[in-house]
C-alpha positions as semicolon CSV with decimal commas, in nm:
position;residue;x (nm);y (nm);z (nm)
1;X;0,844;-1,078;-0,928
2;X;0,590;-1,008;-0,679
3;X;0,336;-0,724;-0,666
4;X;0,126;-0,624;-0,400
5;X;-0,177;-0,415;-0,461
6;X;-0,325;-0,232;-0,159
7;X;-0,655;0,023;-0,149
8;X;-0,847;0,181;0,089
9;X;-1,027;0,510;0,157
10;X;-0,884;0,847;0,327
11;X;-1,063;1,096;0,488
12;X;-0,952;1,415;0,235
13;X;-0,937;1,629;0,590
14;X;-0,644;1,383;0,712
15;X;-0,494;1,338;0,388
16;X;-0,197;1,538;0,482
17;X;-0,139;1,363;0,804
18;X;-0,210;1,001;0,630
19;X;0,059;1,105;0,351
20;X;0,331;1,121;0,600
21;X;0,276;0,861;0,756
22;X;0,249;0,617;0,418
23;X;0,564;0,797;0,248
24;X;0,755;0,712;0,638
25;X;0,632;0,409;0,586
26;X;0,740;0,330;0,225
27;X;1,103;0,483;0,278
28;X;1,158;0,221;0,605
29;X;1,013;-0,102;0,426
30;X;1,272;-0,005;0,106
31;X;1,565;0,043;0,363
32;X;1,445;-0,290;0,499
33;X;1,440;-0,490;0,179
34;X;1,667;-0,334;-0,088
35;X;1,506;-0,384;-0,457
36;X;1,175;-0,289;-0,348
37;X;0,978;-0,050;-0,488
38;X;0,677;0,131;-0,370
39;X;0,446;0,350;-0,520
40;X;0,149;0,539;-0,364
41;X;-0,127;0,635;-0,615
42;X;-0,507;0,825;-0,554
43;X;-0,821;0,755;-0,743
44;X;-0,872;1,017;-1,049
45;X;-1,094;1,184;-1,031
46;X;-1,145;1,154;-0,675
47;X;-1,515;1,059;-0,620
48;X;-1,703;1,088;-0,290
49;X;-1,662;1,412;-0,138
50;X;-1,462;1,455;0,146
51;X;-1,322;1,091;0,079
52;X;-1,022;0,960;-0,188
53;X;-0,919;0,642;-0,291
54;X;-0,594;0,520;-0,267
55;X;-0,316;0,285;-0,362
56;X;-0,046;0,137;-0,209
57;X;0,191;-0,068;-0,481
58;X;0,479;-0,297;-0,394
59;X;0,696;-0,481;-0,600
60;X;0,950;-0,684;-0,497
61;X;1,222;-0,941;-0,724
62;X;1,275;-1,186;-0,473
63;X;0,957;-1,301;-0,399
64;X;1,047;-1,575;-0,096
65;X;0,774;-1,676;0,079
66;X;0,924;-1,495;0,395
67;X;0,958;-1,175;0,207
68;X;0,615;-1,198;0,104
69;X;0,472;-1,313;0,461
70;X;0,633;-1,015;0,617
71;X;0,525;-0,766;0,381
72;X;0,157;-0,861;0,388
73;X;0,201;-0,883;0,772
74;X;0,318;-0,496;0,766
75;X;0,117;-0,394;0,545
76;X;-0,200;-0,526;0,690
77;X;-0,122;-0,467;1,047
78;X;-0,005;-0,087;0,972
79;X;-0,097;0,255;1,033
80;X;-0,492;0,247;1,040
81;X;-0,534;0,474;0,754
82;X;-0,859;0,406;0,621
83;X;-1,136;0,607;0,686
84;X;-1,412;0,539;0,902
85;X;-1,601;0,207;0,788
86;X;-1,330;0,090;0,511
87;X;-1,087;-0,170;0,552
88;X;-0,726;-0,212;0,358
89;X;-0,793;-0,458;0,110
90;X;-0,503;-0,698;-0,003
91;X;-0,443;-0,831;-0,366
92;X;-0,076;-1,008;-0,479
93;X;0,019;-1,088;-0,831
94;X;0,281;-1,256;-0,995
95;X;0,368;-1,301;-1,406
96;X;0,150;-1,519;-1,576
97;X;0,331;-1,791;-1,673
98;X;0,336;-1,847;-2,088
């Protein structure tokens, strides 16, 4: 299994708007790719004013390296999110192996 771990900052005034978008998001990729799951977490407690953390988490069983290479591709290259000065950062996992 692969998991995907994806954080960035939100502006807390376009929180609402950024929600949408991320749940549209989520509900597309898992009609794209049945078996996926995707989870979408904020930083407790939240930090900066006017700013919150948050977390994007995929998981997916068949972890093919064209699964993999499309996900990162979408989930790099989508909605610009972040707020002003962040980036999306990009961290994949797998089991270690015993």
């Amino acid at each position: 299994m692969l998991e995907l771990f994806i954080y960035y900052r939100v502006a807390a005034a376009e929180a609402p708007q950024a929600l949408a978008i991320v749940q549209g998001w989520q509900a597309a990729l898992r009609l794209r790719h049945p078996g996926l799951q995707a989870r979408l977490l904020k930083k407790h407690p939240a930090g900066e004013a006017g700013v919150e953390t948050w977390m994007e988490i995929y998981a997916a069983r068949h972890d093919g390296p064209d699964l993999v290479a499309e996900l990162q591709a979408e989930l790099v290259e989508g909605p610009p999110l972040y707020a002003a000065g962040t980036e999306r950062h990009v961290e994949a996992f797998v089991p270690c192996a015993w």
